[in-house]
C-alpha positions in Angstrom: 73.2 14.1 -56.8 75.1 16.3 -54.0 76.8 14.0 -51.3 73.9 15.2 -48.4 71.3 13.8 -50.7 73.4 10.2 -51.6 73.8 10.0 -47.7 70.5 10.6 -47.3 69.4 7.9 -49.2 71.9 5.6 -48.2 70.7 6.3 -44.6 67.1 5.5 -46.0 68.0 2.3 -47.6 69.5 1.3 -44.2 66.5 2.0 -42.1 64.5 -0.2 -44.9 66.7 -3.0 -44.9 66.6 -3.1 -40.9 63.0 -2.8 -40.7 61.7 -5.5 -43.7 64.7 -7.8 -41.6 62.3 -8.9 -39.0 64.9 -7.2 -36.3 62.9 -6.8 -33.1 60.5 -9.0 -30.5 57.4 -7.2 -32.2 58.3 -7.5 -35.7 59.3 -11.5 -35.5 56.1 -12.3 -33.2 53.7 -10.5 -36.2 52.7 -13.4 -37.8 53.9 -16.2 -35.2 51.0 -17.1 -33.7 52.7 -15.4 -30.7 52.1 -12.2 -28.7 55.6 -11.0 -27.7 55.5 -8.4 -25.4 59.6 -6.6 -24.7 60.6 -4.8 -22.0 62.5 -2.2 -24.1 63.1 0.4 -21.2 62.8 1.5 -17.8 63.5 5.3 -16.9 63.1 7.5 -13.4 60.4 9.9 -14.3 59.9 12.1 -11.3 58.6 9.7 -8.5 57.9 7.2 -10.7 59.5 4.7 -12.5 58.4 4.1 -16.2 58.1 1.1 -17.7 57.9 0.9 -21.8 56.8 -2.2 -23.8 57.0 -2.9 -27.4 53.9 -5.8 -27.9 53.8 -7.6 -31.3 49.6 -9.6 -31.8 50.8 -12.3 -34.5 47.7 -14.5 -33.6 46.0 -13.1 -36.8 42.8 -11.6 -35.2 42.7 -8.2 -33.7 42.1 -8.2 -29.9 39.8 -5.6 -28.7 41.2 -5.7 -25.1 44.2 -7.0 -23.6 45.4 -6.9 -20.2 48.8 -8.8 -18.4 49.4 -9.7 -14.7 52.9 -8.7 -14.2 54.8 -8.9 -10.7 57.4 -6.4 -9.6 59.9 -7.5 -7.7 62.5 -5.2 -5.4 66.2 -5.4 -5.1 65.7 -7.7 -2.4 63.2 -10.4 -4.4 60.8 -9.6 -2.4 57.3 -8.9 -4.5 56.7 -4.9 -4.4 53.9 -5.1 -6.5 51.5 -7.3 -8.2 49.0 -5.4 -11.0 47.6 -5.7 -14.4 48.8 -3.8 -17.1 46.2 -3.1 -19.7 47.6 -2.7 -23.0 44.1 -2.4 -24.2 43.4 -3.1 -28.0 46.0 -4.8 -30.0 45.5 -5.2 -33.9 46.3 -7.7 -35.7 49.8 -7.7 -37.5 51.1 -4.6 -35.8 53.5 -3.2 -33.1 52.6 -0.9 -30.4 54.6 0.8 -28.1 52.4 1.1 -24.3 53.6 2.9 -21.1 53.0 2.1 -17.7 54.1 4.5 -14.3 55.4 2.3 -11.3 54.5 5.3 -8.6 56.7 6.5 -5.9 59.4 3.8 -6.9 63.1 4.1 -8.2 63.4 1.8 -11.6 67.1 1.4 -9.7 64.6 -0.6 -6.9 63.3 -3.1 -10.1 65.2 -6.5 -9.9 62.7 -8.6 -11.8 59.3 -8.3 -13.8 57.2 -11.4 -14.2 54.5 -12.0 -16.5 52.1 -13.9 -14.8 49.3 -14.5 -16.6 47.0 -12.8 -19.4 44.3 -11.6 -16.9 42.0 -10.2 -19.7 42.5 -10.9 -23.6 39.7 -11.4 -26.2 38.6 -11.1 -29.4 37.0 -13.1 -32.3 37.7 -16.7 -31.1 40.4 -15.8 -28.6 40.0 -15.8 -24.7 42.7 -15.1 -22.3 43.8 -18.8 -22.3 45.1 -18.9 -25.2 46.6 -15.6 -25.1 48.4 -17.0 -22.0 49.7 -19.9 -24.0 50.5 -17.6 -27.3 52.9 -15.4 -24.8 56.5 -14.6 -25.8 58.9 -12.2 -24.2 62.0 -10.4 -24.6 64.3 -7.6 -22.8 66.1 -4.9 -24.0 67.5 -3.6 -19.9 69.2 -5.1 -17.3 65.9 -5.8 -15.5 64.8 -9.8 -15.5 62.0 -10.0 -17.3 60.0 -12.8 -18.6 57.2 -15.1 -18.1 
């Protein structure tokens, strides 16, 4: 086997081991009970800032719709904004990746990000209650971010 190829697959076996290690909100919250949601990045875009979440639905049903009241906060911790995020249908067991635009706003501006409530969440035997209840969060940027 030439060295490229034994690197290769040594880069391969890597990857694998990282990935069946449960590293990550998503990955840990699969079969929790939990639906983590991470901030995992804010970047300018134009006008805009945008906002990228890695969510994780380890309740063990699939939700057909999902949506999350989150509050923006300025550098000032005043409230900027105050929406809901719909990260739409979230199967069971797996990890999605869902961005949002924050428009005409520098993600410099972004002190904080609170969850505030599940505003919509359902599926077979699950209501936004408990989706509110099942909530986990994590952050990968300087932002504060949590629930």
């Amino acid at each position: 086997m030439s060295s490229k190829a034994k690197r290769a697959c040594l880069a391969l076996a890597m990857v694998a081991g990282f990935l069946s290690s449960g590293h990550g909100a998503s990955a840990q919250d699969q079969q929790s009970g939990n639906i983590g949601i991470e901030l995992n990045r804010l970047e300018q875009n134009g006008e805009a800032c945008r906002l990228t979440f890695v969510v994780g639905n380890g309740l063990g049903s699939d939700l057909s719709g999902s949506g999350f009241e989150m509050v923006v906060f300025d550098a000032n911790g005043l409230v900027r904004l105050m929406t809901v995020f719909d990260f739409g249908a979230l199967p069971a067991g797996k990890t999605v990746v869902k961005r949002f635009e924050l428009p005409d706003t520098g993600c410099e501006s972004v002190s904080r990000i609170l969850v505030n409530s599940a505003a919509r969440c359902s599926g077979p035997g699950v209501d936004a209650s408990q989706c509110a209840a099942a909530l986990t969060t994590t952050n990968r940027t300087e932002t504060d971010f949590g629930a």
